[in-house]
TORKOL-4160 file (C-alpha; in steps of 0.2 Angstrom, whole numbers, padded with zeros to 4 digits, m for minus):
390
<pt num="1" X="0676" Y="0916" Z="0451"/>
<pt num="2" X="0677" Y="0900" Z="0443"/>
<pt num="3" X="0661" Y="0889" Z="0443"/>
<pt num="4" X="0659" Y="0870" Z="0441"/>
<pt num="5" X="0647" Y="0861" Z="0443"/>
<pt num="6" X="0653" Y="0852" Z="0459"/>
<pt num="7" X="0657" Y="0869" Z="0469"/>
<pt num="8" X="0641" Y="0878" Z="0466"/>
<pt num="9" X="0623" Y="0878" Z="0474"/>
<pt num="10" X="0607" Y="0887" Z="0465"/>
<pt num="11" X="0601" Y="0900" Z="0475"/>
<pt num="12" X="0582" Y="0904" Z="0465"/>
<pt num="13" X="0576" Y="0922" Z="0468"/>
<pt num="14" X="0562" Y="0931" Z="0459"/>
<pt num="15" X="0561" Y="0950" Z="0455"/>
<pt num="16" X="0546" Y="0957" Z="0445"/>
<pt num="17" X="0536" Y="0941" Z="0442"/>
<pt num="18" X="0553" Y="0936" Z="0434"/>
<pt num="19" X="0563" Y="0919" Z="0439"/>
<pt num="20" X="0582" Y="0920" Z="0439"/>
<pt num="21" X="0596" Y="0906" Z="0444"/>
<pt num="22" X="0609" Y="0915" Z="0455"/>
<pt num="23" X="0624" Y="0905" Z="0459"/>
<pt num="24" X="0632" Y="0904" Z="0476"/>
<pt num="25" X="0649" Y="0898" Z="0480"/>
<pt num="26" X="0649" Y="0882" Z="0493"/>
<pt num="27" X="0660" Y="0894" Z="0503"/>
<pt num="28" X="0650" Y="0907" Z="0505"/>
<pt num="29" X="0634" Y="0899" Z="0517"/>
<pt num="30" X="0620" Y="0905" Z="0524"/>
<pt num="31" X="0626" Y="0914" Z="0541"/>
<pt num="32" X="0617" Y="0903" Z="0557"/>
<pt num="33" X="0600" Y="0911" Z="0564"/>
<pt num="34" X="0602" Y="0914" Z="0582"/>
<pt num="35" X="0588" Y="0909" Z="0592"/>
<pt num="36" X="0583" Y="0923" Z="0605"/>
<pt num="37" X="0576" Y="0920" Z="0624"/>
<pt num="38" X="0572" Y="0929" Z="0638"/>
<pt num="39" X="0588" Y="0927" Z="0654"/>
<pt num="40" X="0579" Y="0919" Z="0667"/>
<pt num="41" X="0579" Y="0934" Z="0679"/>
<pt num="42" X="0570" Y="0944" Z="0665"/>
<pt num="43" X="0553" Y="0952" Z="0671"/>
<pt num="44" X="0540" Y="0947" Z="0660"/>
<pt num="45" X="0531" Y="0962" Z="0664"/>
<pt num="46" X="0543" Y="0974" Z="0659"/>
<pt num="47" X="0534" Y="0982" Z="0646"/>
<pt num="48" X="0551" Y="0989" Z="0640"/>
<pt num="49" X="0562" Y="0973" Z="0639"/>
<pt num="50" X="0546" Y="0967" Z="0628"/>
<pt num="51" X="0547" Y="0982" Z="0618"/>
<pt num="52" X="0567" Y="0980" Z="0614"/>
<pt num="53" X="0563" Y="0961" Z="0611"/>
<pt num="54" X="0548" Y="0964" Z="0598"/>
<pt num="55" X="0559" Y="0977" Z="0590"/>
<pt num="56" X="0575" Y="0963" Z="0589"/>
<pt num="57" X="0562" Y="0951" Z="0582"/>
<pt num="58" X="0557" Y="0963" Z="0568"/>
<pt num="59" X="0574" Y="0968" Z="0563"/>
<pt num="60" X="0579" Y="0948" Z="0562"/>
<pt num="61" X="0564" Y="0946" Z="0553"/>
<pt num="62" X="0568" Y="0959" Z="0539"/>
<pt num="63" X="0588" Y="0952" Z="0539"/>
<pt num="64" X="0581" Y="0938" Z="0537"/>
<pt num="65" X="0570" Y="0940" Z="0520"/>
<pt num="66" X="0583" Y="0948" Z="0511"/>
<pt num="67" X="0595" Y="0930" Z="0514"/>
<pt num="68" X="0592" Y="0920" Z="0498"/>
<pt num="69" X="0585" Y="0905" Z="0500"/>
<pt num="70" X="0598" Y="0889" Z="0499"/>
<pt num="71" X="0593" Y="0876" Z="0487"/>
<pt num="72" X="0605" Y="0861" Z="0492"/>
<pt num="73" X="0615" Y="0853" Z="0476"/>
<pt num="74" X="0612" Y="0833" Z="0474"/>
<pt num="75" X="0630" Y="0833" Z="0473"/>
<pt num="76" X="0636" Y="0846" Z="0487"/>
<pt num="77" X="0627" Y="0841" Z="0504"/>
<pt num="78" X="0625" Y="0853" Z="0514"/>
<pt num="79" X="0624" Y="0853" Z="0535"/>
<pt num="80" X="0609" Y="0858" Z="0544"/>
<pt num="81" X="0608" Y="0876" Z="0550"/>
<pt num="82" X="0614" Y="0879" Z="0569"/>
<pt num="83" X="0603" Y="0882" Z="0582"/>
<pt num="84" X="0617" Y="0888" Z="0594"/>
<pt num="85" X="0623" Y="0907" Z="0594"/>
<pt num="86" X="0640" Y="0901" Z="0598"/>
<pt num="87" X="0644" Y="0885" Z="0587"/>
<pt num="88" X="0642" Y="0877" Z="0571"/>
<pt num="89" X="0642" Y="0861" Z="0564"/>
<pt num="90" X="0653" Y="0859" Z="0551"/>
<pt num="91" X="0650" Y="0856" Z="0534"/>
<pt num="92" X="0651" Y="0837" Z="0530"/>
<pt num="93" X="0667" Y="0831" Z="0518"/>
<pt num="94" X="0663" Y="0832" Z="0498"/>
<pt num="95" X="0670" Y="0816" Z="0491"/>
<pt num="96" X="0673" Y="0819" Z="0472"/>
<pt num="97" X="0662" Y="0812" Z="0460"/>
<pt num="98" X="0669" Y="0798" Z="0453"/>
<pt num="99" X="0675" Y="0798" Z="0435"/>
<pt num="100" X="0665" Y="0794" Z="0421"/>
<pt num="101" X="0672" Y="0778" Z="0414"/>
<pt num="102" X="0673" Y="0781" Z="0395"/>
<pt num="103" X="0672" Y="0766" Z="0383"/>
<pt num="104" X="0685" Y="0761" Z="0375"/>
<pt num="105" X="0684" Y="0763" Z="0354"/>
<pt num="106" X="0679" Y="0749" Z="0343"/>
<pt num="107" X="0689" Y="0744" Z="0327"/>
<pt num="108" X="0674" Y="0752" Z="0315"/>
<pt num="109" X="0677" Y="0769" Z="0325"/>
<pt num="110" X="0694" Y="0769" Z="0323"/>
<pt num="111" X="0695" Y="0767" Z="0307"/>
<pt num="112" X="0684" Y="0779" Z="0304"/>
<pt num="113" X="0695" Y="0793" Z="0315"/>
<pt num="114" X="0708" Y="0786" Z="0304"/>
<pt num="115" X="0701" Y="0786" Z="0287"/>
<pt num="116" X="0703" Y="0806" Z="0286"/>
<pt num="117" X="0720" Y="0804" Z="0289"/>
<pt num="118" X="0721" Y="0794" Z="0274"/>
<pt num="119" X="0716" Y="0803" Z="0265"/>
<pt num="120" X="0724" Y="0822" Z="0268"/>
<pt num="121" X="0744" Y="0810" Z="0268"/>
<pt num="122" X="0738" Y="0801" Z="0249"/>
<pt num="123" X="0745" Y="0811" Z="0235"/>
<pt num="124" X="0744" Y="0810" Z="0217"/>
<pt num="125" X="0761" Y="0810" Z="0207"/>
<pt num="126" X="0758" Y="0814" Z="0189"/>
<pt num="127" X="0772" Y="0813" Z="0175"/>
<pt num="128" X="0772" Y="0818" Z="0158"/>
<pt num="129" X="0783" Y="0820" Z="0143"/>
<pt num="130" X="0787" Y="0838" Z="0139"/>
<pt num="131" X="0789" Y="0837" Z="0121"/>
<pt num="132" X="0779" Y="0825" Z="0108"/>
<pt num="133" X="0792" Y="0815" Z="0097"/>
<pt num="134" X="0799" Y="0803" Z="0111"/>
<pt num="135" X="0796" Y="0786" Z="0115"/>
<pt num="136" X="0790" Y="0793" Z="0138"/>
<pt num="137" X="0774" Y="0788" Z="0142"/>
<pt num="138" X="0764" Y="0796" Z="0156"/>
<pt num="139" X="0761" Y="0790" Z="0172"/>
<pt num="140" X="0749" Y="0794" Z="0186"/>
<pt num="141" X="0750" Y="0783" Z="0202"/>
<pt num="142" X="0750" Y="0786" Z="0221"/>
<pt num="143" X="0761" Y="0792" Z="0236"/>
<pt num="144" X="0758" Y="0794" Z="0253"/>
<pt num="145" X="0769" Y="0805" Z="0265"/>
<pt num="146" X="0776" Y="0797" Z="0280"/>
<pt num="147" X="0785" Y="0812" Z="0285"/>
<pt num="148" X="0780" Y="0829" Z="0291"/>
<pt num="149" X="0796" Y="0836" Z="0284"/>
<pt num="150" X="0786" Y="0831" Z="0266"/>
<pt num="151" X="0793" Y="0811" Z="0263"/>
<pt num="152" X="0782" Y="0804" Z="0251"/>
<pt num="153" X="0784" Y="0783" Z="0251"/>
<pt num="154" X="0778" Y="0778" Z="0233"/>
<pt num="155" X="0782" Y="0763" Z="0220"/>
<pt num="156" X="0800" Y="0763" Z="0211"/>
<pt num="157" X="0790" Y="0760" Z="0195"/>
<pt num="158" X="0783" Y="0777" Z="0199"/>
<pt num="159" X="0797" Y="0785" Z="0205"/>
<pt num="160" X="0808" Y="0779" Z="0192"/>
<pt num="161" X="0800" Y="0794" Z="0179"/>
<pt num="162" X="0808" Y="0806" Z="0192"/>
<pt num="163" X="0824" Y="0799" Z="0189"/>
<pt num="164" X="0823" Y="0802" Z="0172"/>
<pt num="165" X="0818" Y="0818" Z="0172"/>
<pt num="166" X="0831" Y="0823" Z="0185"/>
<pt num="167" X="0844" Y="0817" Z="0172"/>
<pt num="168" X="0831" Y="0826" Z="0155"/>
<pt num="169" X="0819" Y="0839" Z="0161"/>
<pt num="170" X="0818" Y="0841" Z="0146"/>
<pt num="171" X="0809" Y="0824" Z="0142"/>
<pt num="172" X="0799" Y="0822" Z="0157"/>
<pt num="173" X="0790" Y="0834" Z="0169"/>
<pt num="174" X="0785" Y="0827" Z="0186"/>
<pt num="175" X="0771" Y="0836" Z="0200"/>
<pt num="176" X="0764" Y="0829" Z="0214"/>
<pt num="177" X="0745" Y="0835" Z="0216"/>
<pt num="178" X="0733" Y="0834" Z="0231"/>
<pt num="179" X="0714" Y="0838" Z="0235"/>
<pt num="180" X="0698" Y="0831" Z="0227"/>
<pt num="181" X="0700" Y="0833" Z="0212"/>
<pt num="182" X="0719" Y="0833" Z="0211"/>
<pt num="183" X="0727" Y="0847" Z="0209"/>
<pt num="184" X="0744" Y="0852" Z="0209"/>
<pt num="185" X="0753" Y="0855" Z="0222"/>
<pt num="186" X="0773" Y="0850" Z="0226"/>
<pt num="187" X="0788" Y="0846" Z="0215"/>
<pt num="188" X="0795" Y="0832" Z="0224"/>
<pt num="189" X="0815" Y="0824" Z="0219"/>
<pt num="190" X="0819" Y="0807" Z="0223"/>
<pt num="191" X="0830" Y="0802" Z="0238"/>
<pt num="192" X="0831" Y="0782" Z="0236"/>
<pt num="193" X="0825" Y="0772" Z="0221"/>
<pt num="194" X="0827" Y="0753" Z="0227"/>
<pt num="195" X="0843" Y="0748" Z="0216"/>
<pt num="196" X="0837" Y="0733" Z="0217"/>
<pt num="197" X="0820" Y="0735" Z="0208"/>
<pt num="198" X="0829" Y="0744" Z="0196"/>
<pt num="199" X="0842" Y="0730" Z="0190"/>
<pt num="200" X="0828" Y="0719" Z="0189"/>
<pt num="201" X="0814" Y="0728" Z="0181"/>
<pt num="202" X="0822" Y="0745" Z="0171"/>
<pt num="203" X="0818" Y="0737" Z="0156"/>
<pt num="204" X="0801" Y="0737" Z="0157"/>
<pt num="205" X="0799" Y="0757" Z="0157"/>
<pt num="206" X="0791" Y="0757" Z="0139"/>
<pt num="207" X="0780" Y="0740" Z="0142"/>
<pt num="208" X="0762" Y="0743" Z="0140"/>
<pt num="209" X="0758" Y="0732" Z="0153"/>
<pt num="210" X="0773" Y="0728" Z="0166"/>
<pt num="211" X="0773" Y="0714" Z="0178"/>
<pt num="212" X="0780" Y="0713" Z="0195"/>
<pt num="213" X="0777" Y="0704" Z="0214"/>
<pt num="214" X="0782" Y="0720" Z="0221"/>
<pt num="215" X="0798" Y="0716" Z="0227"/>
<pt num="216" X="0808" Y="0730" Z="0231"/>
<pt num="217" X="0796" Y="0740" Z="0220"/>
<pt num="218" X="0796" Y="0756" Z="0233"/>
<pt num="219" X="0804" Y="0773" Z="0233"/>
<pt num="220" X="0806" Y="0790" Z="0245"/>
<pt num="221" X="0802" Y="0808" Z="0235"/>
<pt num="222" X="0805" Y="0822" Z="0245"/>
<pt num="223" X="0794" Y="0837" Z="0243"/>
<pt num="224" X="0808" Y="0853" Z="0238"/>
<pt num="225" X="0795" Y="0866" Z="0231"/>
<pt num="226" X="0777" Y="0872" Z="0227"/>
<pt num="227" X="0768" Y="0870" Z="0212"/>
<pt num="228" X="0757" Y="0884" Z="0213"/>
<pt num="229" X="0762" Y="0902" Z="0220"/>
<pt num="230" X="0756" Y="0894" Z="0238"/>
<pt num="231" X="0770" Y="0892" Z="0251"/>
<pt num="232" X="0775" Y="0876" Z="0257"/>
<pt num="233" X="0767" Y="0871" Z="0275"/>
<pt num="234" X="0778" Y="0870" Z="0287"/>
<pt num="235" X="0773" Y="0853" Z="0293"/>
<pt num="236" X="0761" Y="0842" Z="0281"/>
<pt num="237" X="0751" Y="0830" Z="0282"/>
<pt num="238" X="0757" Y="0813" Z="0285"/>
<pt num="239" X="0755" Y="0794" Z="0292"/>
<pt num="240" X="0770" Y="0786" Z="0299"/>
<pt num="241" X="0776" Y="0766" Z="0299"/>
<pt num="242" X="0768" Y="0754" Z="0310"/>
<pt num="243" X="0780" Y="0745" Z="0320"/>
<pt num="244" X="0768" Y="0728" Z="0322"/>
<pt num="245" X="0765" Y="0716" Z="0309"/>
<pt num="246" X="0750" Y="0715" Z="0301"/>
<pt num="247" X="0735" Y="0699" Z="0305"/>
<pt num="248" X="0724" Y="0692" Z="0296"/>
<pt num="249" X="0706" Y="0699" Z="0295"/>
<pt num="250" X="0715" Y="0717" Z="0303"/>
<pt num="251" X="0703" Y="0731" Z="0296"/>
<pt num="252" X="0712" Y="0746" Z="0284"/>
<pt num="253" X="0710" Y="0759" Z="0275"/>
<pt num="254" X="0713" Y="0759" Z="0257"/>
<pt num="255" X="0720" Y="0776" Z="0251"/>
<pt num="256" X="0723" Y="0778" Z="0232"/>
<pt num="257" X="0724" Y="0788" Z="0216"/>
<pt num="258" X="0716" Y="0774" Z="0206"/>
<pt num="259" X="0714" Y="0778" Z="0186"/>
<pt num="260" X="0712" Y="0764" Z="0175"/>
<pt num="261" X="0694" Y="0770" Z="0170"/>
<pt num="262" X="0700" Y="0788" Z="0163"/>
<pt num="263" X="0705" Y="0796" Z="0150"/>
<pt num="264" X="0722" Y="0804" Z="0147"/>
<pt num="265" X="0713" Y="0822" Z="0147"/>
<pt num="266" X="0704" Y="0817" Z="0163"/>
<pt num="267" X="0719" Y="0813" Z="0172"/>
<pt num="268" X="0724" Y="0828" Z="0166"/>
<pt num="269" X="0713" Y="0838" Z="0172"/>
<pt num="270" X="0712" Y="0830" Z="0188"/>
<pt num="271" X="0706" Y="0813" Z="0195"/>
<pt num="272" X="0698" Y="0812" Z="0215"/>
<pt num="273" X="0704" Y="0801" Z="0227"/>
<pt num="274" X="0698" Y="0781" Z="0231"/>
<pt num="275" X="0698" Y="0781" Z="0251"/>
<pt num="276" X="0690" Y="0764" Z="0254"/>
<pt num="277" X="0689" Y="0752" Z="0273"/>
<pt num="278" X="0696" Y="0735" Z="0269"/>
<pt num="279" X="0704" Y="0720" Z="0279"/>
<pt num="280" X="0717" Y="0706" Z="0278"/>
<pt num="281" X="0712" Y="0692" Z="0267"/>
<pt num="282" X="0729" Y="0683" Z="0266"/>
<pt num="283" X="0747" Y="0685" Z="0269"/>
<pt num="284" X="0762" Y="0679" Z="0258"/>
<pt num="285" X="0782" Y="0679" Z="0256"/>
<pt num="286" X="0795" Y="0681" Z="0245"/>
<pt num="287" X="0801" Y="0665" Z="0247"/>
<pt num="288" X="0809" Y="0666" Z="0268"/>
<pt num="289" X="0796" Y="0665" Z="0282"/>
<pt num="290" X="0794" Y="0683" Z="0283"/>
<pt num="291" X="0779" Y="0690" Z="0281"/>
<pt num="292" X="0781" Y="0700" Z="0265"/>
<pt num="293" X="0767" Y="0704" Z="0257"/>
<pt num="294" X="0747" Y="0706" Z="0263"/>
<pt num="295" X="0732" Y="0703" Z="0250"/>
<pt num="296" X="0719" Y="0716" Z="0252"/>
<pt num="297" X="0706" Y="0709" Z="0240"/>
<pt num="298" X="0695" Y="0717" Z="0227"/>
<pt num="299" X="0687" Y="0733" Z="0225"/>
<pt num="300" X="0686" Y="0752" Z="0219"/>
<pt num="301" X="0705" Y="0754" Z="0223"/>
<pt num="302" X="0710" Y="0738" Z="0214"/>
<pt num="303" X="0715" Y="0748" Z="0200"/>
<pt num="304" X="0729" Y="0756" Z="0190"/>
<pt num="305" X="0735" Y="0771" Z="0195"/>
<pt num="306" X="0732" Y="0763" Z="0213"/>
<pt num="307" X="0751" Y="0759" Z="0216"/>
<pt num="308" X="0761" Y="0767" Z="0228"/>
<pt num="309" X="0745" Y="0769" Z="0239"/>
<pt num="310" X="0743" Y="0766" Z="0257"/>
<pt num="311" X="0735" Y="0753" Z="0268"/>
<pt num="312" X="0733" Y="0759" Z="0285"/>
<pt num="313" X="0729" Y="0752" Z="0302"/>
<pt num="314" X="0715" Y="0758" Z="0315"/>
<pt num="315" X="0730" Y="0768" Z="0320"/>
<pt num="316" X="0734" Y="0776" Z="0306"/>
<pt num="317" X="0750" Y="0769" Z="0303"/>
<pt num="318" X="0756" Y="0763" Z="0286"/>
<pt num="319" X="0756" Y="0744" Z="0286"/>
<pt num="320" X="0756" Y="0741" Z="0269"/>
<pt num="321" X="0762" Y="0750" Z="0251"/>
<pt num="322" X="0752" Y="0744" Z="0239"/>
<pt num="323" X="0760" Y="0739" Z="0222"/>
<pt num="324" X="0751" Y="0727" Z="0212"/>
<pt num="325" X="0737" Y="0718" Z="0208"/>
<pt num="326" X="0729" Y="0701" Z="0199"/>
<pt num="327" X="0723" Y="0702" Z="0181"/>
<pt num="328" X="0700" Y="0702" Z="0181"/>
<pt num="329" X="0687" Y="0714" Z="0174"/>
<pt num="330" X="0677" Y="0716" Z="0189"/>
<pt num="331" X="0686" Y="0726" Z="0201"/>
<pt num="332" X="0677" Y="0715" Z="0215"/>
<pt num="333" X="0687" Y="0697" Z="0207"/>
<pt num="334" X="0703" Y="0706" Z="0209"/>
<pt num="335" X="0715" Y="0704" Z="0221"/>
<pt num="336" X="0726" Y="0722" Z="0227"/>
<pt num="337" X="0740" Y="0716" Z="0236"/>
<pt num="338" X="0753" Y="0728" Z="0245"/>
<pt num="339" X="0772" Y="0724" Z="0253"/>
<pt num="340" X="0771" Y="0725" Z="0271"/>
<pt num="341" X="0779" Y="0739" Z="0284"/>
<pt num="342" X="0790" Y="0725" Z="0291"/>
<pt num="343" X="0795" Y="0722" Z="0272"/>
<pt num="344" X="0801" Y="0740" Z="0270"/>
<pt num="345" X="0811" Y="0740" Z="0284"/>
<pt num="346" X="0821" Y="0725" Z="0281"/>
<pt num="347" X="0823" Y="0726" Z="0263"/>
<pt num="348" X="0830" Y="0744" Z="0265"/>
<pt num="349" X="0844" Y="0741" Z="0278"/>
<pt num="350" X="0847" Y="0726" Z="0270"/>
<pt num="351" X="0850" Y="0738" Z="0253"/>
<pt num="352" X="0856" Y="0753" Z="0263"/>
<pt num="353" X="0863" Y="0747" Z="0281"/>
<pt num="354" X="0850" Y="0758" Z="0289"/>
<pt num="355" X="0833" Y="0758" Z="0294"/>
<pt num="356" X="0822" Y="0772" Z="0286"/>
<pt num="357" X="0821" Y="0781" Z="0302"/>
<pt num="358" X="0840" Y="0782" Z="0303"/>
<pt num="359" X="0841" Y="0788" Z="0284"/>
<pt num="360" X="0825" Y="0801" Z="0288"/>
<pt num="361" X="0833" Y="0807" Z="0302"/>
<pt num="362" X="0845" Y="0817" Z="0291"/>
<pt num="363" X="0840" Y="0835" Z="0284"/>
<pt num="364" X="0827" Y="0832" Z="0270"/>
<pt num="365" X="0837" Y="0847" Z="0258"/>
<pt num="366" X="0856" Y="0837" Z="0263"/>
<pt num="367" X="0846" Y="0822" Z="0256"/>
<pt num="368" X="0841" Y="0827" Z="0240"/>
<pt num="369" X="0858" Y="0834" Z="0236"/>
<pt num="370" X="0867" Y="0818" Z="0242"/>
<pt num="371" X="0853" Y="0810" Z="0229"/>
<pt num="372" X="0854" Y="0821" Z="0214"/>
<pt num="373" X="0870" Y="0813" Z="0208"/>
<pt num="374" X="0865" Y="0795" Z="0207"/>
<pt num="375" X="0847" Y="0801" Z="0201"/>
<pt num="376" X="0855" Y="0809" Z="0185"/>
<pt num="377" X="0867" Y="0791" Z="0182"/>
<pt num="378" X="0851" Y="0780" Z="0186"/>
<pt num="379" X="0842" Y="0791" Z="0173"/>
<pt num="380" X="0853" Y="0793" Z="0161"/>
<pt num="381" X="0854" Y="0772" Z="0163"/>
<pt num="382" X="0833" Y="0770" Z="0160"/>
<pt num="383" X="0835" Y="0781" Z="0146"/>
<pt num="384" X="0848" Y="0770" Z="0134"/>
<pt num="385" X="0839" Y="0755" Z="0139"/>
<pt num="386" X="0820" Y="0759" Z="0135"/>
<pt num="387" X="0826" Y="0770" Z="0121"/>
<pt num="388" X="0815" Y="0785" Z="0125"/>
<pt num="389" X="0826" Y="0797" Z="0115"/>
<pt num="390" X="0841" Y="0800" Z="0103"/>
């Protein structure tokens, strides 16, 4: 039987001193009382009509103890017992209680909901020479998956170690760890390094302290393997592109691998996650009317190592990749600025002549085959100009 609370009635009934709450289904009422009387050619002296009456009256009375008493619902009314043998007055209409209006969710709240997401999509990408001898530096910075198929949007001055090693192995190890501390995880291969960033900046692999605006400094990996002797999920986790474009004072949160503050064994060793709320303090362009670029201001993920980090909406959607920041000593006077979602979009169709969604929309395994070619030639390319071996 199923029971709610709007189609049952408590019925209480005692039973050795005990109290129990039985409940009765609406449906199943109480059955009218007859009410009894004497026809009006009845003798009142018949002492045997009396007798048969008294004996009706007792046996009612006994049937009617062993009835449960009703105890009405404040939300079922129920109609008034019938005083007729023949007819009964229905039970009044039950209107439905009406719905609960539930409020709807503030910014803070969402953000909150949000922030967990964050955190489970921001990855850690870690590469390191494989041999002492060379001129290859390591790298940690950040990634975050934007695809459930395991697409991780990062920093082409991140990603641009993958192209190496996809051209030496033998130089240059690449894993993508998760979890707090980091740990590894995935091997990821690239599937688009920005060409453009590439032209413009492959020189600076070897520079101690690189500059950029974060123009066309972004890159997709694709997660191909495990890291450990755990099978990949079959879905991970993930935050997709917002479609709307960011405002000023829109709250975020801040998702990062920052590292600036370690050592090389303790990045090594594993480094935890910076998951931090923020806002929209300014927004810049390129040099067009677009809206290119958001400022995110100072704070624990204004870092290095922070690159290639997400800022997400109270929807959690990716509105903005982080990829640089200014020059301070307090972390609080520094400015972390990210290139927006819109950004991304339009300065990968203008480089590709399709949106990301278009280009995702292909088999992940078909992408980083297409890929591995060009990622050997780019490699080989950022290898003669930094000079990182012989």
């Amino acid at each position: 039987m199923k029971v709610t609370v709007l189609a049952v009635v408590a019925a209480l009934t005692f039973s050795a001193g005990a109290a129990y709450l039985v409940f009765v289904p609406n449906d199943q009422k109480p059955a009218p009382v007859a009410a009894l009387s004497a026809s009006a050619g009845s003798a009142l002296y018949d002492t045997s009509r009396i007798l048969e009456l008294l004996k009706q009256l007792l046996m009612l009375q006994q049937k009617v103890k062993q009835q449960p008493s009703i105890i009405a619902s404040t939300t079922i009314p129920f109609a008034p017992v019938a005083t007729s043998t023949t007819t009964t007055k229905p039970a009044a209409p039950v209107k439905p209680a009406a719905p609960k209006s539930v409020a709807p969710l503030n910014t803070e709240t969402k953000l909150g909901l949000a922030l967990p997401k964050v955190r489970s999509a921001t990855v850690n990408i870690v590469c390191l020479p494989v041999k002492s001898g060379t001129n290859v530096r390591g790298v940690s910075g950040t990634g975050v998956i934007i695809d459930p198929r395991g697409v991780i949007l990062t920093v082409a001055h991140v990603a641009q170690h993958h192209l190496i090693a996809a051209a030496r192995p033998d130089l240059v190890s690449c894993v993508v760890r998760t979890g707090s501390p980091a740990i590894p995880a995935y091997i990821a291969k690239p599937i688009f390094v920005s060409e453009d960033w590439l032209e413009t900046h492959g020189k600076q692999l070897s520079s101690s302290n690189p500059r950029g605006t974060g123009e066309d400094d972004f890159a997709l990996l694709a997660i191909t393997d495990t890291a450990t002797k755990t099978p990949l999920p079959s879905l991970f986790p993930s935050v997709s592109l917002a479609q709307n474009t960011p405002a000023l004072k829109d709250g975020v949160v801040i998702g990062s691998y920052g590292a600036e503050f370690l050592s090389s064994a303790t990045i090594r060793s594993g480094i935890f996650p910076t998951v931090v709320f923020g806002s929209v303090k300014d927004r810049f362009t390129f040099g067009t009317q677009t809206l290119d670029v958001i400022s995110l201001g100072g704070g624990a993920a204004a870092q290095e190592g922070s690159s290639g980090g997400a800022a997400v909406n109270q929807d959690a959607q990716l509105i903005g990749l982080i990829t640089s920041r200014s020059s301070a000593d307090n972390l609080n006077d520094r400015d972390l600025r990210a290139i927006t979602n819109t950004y991304l979009q339009r300065a990968f169709r203008e480089e590709t002549g399709e949106s990301i969604s278009s280009f995702l929309s292909s088999d992940i395994k078909t992408l980083v085959s297409q890929y591995a070619p060009e990622a050997a030639k780019r490699g080989d390319q950022l290898i003669k100009l930094n000079r990182l071996a012989n």
